[in-house]
C-alpha positions as CSV (number, residue, x, y, z in Angstrom):
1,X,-120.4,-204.7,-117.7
2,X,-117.4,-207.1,-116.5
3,X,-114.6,-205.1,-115.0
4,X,-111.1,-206.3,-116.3
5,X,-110.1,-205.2,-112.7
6,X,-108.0,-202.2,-114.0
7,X,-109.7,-199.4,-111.1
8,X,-108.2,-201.7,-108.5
9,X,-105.3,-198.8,-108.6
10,X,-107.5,-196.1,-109.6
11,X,-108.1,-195.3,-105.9
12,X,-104.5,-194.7,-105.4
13,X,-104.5,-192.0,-107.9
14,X,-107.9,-190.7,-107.6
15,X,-110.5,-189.7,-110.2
16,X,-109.5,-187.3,-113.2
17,X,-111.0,-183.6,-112.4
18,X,-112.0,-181.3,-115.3
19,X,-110.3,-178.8,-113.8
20,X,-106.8,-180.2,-113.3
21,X,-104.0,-178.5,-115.8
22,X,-102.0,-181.1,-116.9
23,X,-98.0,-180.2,-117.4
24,X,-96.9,-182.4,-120.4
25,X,-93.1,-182.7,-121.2
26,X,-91.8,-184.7,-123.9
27,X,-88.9,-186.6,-124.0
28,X,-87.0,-187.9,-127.4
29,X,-84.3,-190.2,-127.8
30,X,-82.0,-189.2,-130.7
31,X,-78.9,-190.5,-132.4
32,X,-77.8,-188.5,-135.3
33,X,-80.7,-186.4,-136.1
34,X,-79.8,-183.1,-137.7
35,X,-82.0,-184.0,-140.9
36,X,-85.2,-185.0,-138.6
37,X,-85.1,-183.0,-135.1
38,X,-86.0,-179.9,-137.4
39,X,-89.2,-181.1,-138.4
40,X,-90.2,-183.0,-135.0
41,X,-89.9,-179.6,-133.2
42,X,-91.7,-177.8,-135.5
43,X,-94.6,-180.0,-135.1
44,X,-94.2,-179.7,-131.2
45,X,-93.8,-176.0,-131.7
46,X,-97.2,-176.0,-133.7
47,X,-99.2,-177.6,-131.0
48,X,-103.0,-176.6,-130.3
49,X,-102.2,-176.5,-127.0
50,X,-100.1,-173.8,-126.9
51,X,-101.9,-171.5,-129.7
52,X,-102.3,-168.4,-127.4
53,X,-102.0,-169.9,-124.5
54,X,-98.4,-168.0,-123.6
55,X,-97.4,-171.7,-122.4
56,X,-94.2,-173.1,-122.8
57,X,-93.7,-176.5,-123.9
58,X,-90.5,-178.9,-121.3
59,X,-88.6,-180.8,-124.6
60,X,-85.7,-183.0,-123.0
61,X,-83.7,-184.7,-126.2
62,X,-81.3,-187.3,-125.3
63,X,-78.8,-186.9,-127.8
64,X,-77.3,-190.9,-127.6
65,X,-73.6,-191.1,-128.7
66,X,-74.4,-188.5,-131.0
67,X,-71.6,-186.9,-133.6
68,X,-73.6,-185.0,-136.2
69,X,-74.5,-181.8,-135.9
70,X,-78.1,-182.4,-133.9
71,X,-77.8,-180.1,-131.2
72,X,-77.0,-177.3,-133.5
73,X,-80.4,-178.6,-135.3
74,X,-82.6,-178.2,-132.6
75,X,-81.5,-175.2,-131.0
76,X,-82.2,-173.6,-134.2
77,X,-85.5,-175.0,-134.9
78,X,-86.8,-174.4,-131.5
79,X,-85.6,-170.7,-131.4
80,X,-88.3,-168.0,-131.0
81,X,-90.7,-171.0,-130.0
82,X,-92.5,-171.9,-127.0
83,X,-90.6,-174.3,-126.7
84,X,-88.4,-174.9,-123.5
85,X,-85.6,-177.3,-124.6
86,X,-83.1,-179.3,-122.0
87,X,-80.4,-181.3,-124.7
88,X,-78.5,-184.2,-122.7
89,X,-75.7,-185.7,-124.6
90,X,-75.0,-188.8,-123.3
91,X,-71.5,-191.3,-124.9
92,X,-73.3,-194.8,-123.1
93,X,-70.8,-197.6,-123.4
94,X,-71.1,-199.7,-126.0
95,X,-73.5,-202.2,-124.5
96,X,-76.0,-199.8,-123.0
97,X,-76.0,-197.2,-126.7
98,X,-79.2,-197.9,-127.8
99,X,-82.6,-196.2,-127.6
100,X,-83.8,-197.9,-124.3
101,X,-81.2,-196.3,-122.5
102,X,-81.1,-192.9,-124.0
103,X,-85.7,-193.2,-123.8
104,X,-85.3,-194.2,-120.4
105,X,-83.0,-191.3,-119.3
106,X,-84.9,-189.1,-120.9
107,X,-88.5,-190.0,-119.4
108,X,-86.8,-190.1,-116.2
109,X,-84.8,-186.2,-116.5
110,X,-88.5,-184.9,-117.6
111,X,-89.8,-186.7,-114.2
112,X,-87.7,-184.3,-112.4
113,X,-88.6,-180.9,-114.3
114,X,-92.2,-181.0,-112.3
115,X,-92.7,-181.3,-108.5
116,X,-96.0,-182.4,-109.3
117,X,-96.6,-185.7,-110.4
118,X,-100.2,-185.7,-109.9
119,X,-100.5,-183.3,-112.5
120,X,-97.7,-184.2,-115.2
121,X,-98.0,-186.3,-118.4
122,X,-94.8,-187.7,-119.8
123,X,-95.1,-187.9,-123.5
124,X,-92.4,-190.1,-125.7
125,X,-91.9,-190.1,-129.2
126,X,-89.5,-190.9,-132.0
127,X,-87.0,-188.5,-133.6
128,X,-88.3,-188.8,-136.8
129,X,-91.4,-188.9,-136.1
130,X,-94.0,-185.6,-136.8
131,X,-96.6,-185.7,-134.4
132,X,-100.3,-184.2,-135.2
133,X,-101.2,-180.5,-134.4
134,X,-103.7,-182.0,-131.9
135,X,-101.0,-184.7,-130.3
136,X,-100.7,-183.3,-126.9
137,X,-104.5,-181.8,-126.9
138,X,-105.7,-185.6,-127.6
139,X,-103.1,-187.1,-125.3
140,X,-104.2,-185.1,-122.5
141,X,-107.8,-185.5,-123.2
142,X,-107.7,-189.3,-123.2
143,X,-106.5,-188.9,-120.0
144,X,-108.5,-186.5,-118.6
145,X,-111.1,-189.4,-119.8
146,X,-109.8,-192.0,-117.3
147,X,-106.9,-193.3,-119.5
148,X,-103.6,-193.9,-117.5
149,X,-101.3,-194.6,-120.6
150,X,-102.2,-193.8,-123.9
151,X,-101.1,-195.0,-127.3
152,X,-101.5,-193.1,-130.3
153,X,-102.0,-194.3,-133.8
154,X,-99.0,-195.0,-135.7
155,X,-99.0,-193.4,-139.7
156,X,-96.4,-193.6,-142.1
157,X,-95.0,-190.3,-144.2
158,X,-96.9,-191.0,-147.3
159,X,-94.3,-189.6,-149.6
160,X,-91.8,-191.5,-148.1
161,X,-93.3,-194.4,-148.5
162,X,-94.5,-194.1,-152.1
163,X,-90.5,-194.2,-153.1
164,X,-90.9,-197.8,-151.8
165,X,-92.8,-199.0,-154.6
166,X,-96.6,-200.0,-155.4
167,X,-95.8,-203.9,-154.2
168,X,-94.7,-202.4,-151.2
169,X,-97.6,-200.0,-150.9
170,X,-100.1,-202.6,-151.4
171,X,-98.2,-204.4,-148.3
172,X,-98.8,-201.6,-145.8
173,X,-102.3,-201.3,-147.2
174,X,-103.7,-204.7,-146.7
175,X,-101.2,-205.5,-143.3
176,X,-103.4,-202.2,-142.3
177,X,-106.9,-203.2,-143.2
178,X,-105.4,-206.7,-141.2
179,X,-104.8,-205.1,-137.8
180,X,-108.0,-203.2,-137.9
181,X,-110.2,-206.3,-138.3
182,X,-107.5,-208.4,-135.7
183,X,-108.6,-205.4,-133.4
184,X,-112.3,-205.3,-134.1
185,X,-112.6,-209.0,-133.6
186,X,-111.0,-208.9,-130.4
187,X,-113.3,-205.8,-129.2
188,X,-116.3,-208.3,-130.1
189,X,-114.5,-211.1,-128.2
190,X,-112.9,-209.4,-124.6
191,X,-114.8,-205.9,-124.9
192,X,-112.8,-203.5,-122.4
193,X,-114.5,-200.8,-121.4
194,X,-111.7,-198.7,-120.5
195,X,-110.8,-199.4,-124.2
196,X,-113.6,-199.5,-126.4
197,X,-113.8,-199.4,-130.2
198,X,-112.9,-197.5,-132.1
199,X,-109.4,-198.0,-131.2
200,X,-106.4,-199.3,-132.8
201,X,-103.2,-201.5,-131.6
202,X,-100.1,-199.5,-131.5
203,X,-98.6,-198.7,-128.3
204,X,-95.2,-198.0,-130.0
205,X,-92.4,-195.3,-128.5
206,X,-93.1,-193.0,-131.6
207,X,-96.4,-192.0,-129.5
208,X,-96.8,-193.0,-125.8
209,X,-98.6,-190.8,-123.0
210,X,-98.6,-191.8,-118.8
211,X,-99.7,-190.0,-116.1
212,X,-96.1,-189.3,-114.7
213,X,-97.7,-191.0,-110.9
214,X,-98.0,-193.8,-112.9
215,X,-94.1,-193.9,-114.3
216,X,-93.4,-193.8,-110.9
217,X,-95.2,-196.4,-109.6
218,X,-93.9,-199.0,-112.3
219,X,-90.3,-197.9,-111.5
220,X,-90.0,-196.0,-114.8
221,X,-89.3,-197.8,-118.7
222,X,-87.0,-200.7,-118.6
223,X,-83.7,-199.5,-120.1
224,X,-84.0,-202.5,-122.7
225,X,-82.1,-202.7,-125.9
226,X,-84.9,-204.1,-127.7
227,X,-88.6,-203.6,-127.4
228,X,-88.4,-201.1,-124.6
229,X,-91.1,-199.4,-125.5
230,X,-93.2,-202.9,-125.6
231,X,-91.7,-203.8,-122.0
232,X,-93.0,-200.5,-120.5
233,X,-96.6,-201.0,-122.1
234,X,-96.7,-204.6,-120.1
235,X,-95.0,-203.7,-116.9
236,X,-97.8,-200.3,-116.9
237,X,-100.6,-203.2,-117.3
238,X,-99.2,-205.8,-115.0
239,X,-99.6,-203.2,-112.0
240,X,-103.3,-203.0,-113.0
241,X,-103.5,-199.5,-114.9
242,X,-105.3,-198.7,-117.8
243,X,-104.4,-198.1,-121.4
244,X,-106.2,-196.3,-124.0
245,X,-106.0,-196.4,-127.3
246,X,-106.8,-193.2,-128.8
247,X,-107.5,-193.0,-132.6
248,X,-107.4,-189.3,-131.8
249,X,-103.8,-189.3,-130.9
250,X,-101.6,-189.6,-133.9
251,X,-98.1,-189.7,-135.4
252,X,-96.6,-189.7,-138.6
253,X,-93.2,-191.5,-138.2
254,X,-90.7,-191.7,-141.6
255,X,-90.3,-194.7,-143.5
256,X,-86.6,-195.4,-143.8
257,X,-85.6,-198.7,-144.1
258,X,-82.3,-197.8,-142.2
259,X,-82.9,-196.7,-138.8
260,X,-80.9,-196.6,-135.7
261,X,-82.8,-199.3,-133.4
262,X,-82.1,-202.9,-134.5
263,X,-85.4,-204.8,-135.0
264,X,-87.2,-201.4,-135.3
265,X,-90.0,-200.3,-137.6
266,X,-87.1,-199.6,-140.5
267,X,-86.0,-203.1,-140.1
268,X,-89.5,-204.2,-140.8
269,X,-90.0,-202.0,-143.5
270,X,-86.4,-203.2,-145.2
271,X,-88.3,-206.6,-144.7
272,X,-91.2,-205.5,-146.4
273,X,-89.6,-204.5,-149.3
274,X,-87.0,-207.2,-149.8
275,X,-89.9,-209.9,-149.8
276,X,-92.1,-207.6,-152.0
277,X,-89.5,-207.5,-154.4
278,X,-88.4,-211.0,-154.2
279,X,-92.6,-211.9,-155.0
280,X,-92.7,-213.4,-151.9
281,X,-96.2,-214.2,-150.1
282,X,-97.3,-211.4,-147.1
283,X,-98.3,-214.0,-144.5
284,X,-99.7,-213.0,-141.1
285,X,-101.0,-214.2,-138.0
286,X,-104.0,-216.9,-138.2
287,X,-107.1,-215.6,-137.8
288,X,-107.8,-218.5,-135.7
289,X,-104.8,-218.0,-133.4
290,X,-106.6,-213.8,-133.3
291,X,-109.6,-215.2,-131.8
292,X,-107.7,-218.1,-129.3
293,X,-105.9,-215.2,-127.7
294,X,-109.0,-213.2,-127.7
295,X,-111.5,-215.9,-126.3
296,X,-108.5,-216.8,-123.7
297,X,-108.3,-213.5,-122.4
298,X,-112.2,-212.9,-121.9
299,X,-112.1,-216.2,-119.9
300,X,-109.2,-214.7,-117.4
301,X,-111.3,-211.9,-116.8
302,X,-114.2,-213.9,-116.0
303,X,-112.0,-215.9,-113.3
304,X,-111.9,-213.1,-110.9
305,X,-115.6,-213.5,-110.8
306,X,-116.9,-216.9,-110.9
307,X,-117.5,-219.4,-107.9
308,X,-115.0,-222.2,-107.3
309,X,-116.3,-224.7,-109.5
310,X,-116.4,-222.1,-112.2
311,X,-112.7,-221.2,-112.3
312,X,-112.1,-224.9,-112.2
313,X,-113.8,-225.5,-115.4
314,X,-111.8,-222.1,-116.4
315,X,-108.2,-223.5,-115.5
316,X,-109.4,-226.7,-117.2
317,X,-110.7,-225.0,-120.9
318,X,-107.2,-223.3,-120.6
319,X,-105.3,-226.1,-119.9
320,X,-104.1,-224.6,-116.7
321,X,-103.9,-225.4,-113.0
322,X,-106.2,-223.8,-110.9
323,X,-103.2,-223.0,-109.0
324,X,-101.8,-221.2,-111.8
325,X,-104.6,-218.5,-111.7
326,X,-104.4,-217.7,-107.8
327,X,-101.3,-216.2,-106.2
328,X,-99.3,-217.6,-103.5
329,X,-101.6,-216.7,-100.4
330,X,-104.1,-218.6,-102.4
331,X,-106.3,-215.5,-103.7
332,X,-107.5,-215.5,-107.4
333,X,-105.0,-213.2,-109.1
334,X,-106.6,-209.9,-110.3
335,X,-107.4,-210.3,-114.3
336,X,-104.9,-207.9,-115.7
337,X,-102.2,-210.1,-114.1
338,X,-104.0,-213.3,-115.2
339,X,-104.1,-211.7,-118.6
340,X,-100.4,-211.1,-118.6
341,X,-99.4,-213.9,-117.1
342,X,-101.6,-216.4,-119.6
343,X,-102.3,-214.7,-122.7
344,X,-99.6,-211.5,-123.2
345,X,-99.3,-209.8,-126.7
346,X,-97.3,-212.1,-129.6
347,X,-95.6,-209.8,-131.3
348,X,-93.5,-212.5,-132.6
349,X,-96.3,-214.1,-133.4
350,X,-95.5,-216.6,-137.0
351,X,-96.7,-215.3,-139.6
352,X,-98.5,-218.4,-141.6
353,X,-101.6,-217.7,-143.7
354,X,-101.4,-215.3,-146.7
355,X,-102.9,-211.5,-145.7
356,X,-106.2,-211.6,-148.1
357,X,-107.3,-215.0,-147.0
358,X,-106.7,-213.8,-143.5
359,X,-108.6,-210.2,-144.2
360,X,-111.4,-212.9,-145.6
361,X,-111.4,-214.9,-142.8
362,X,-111.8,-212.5,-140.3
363,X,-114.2,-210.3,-142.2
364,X,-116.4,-213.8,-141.8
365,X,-115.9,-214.6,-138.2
366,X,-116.8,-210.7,-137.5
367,X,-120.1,-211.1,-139.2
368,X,-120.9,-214.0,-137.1
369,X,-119.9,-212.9,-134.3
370,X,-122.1,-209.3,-135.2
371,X,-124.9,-211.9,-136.1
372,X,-125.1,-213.7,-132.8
373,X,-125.2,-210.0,-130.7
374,X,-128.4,-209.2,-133.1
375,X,-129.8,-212.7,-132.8
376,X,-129.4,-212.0,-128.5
């Protein structure tokens, strides 16, 4: 099977043992919380892998210009838990308040509560989000499986989003069934074996898992005011680790549409709504432009593999320079950077054909592309 050059920095951290214990600590940014933080650390409080274990649990909440009463709320909900909770209120100037900073504080104070990088995972997620009893348990087992970042799958609170209204429930629903097939094409397309199906796309900070050697190496999440989450997930990918993910590992996350992080999933959800009610179309990504990005990045894989002439004919069908795929020593970049570099996530991506032709379109080109396998 074609290696997407990922376990060129396996060495560095070695193979996963069964018998290593892992030391997870979670870190949460939070801006006036007191209605969510109760139920977040009851969840983490409920975890599978403390059930009579006698382990405690590292919880660092970065409480981010914070003037409720949040630190009152989760002092009370994690009493008589196994939970070990370290509350940093931080008053960021006004250009550096937002939930990169307070995220990236956070990841990096839980860096320091273990000595032992080799051995500790730093999970992120949202405060108002309500991870699965088996979150950690999943997380830790994705890793143990060779995974070096994880993403879990992202779920919205059900009753909460029922209050938004059937047009808006049909929404999620199809933008769901969507993804999926966008995701199932693309495992047909660039298979990656470190990734395989089933999987999903999110790789959201509501549910994110590293090996804490690997935050280290990256020089930690970018302290972005927008998309830092998204930033991290590149820069982990860019130095060549791998990311999993895990349809194991999930998170229910609440479906306000007024949150606290501008262009966050509330913003989207507001969006949702306000075209819903205003009868306008759902349009998505082209189907075509799916399979382009997919095609593209199967092709930079291959490039790290093929004789001269062959990546010539690669640069060419990609419209690039052969210079473009080698570094500056002349050496054929390794294919997660080619992939980075030449084909990165579109999140941004313009959304242009209506979601049922789109969920038609790709059911079609997923059946052809299942035919040709059988027909091989």
């Amino acid at each position: 099977m074609r290696s997407d050059g990922s376990t060129l920095r396996r060495g560095a951290l070695g193979a996963p043992s069964g018998g290593l214990d892992y030391r997870p600590i979670v870190a949460v940014p939070a801006r006036n919380e007191e209605e969510r933080l109760p139920a977040l650390l009851r969840a983490l409080a409920e975890q599978s892998w403390l059930a009579g274990t006698g382990r405690q649990l590292d919880v660092v909440i970065v409480l981010n210009n914070t003037d409720d009463r949040s630190r009152a709320a989760a002092e009370t909900a994690a009493a008589g838990t196994m939970l070990r909770l370290h509350l940093v209120e931080c008053l960021f100037p006004a250009p550096f308040a937002h939930v990169g900073a307070a995220r990236r504080l956070g990841m990096d104070l839980a860096c320091t509560l273990s000595p032992d990088t080799g051995r500790t995972i730093l999970l992120t997620t949202d405060a108002d989000a309500v991870p699965a009893p088996d979150w950690i348990a999943a997380n830790l087992a994705a890793i143990e499986r060779g995974a070096d970042l994880v993403g879990g799958l992202i779920i919205g609170d059900r009753r909460e989003e029922a209050l938004l209204g059937p047009a808006f429930a049909a929404r999620a629903r199809n933008y769901l069934l969507y993804a999926e097939l966008c995701d199932r094409l693309a495992c047909h397309v660039d298979p990656l074996a470190h990734d395989p199906w089933p999987r999903h796309r999110d790789h959201t900070g509501a549910s994110l898992a590293v090996r804490a050697s690997v935050y280290e190496a990256v020089a930690g999440l970018p302290a972005a005011s927008f998309r830092e989450d998204l930033a991290f997930v590149a820069r982990v990918r860019q130095a060549g680790f791998r990311l999993r993910h895990d349809p194991a590992v999930r998170v229910e996350v609440s479906a306000r549409t007024h949150g606290r992080a501008a262009g966050g999933m509330a913003d989207t959800l507001a969006q949702w709504v306000a075209e819903a009610e205003a009868g306008r179309p759902h349009l998505v990504e082209a189907p075509q432009r799916v399979l382009a990005r997919a095609i593209r990045r199967s092709l930079l894989r291959d490039a790290a593999y093929v004789e001269p002439d062959g990546l010539a004919a690669i640069a060419t069908r990609l419209g690039l320079k052969p210079a473009e795929l080698h570094d500056d020593e002349g050496r054929v970049l390794p294919p997660h950077l080619l992939v980075e570099r030449h084909a990165p996530d579109e999140p941004d991506a313009p959304g242009t054909v209506p979601v049922l032709d789109a969920i038609a379109e790709l059911r079609a080109l997923i059946g052809e592309d299942e035919a040709r396998e059988h027909a091989a």
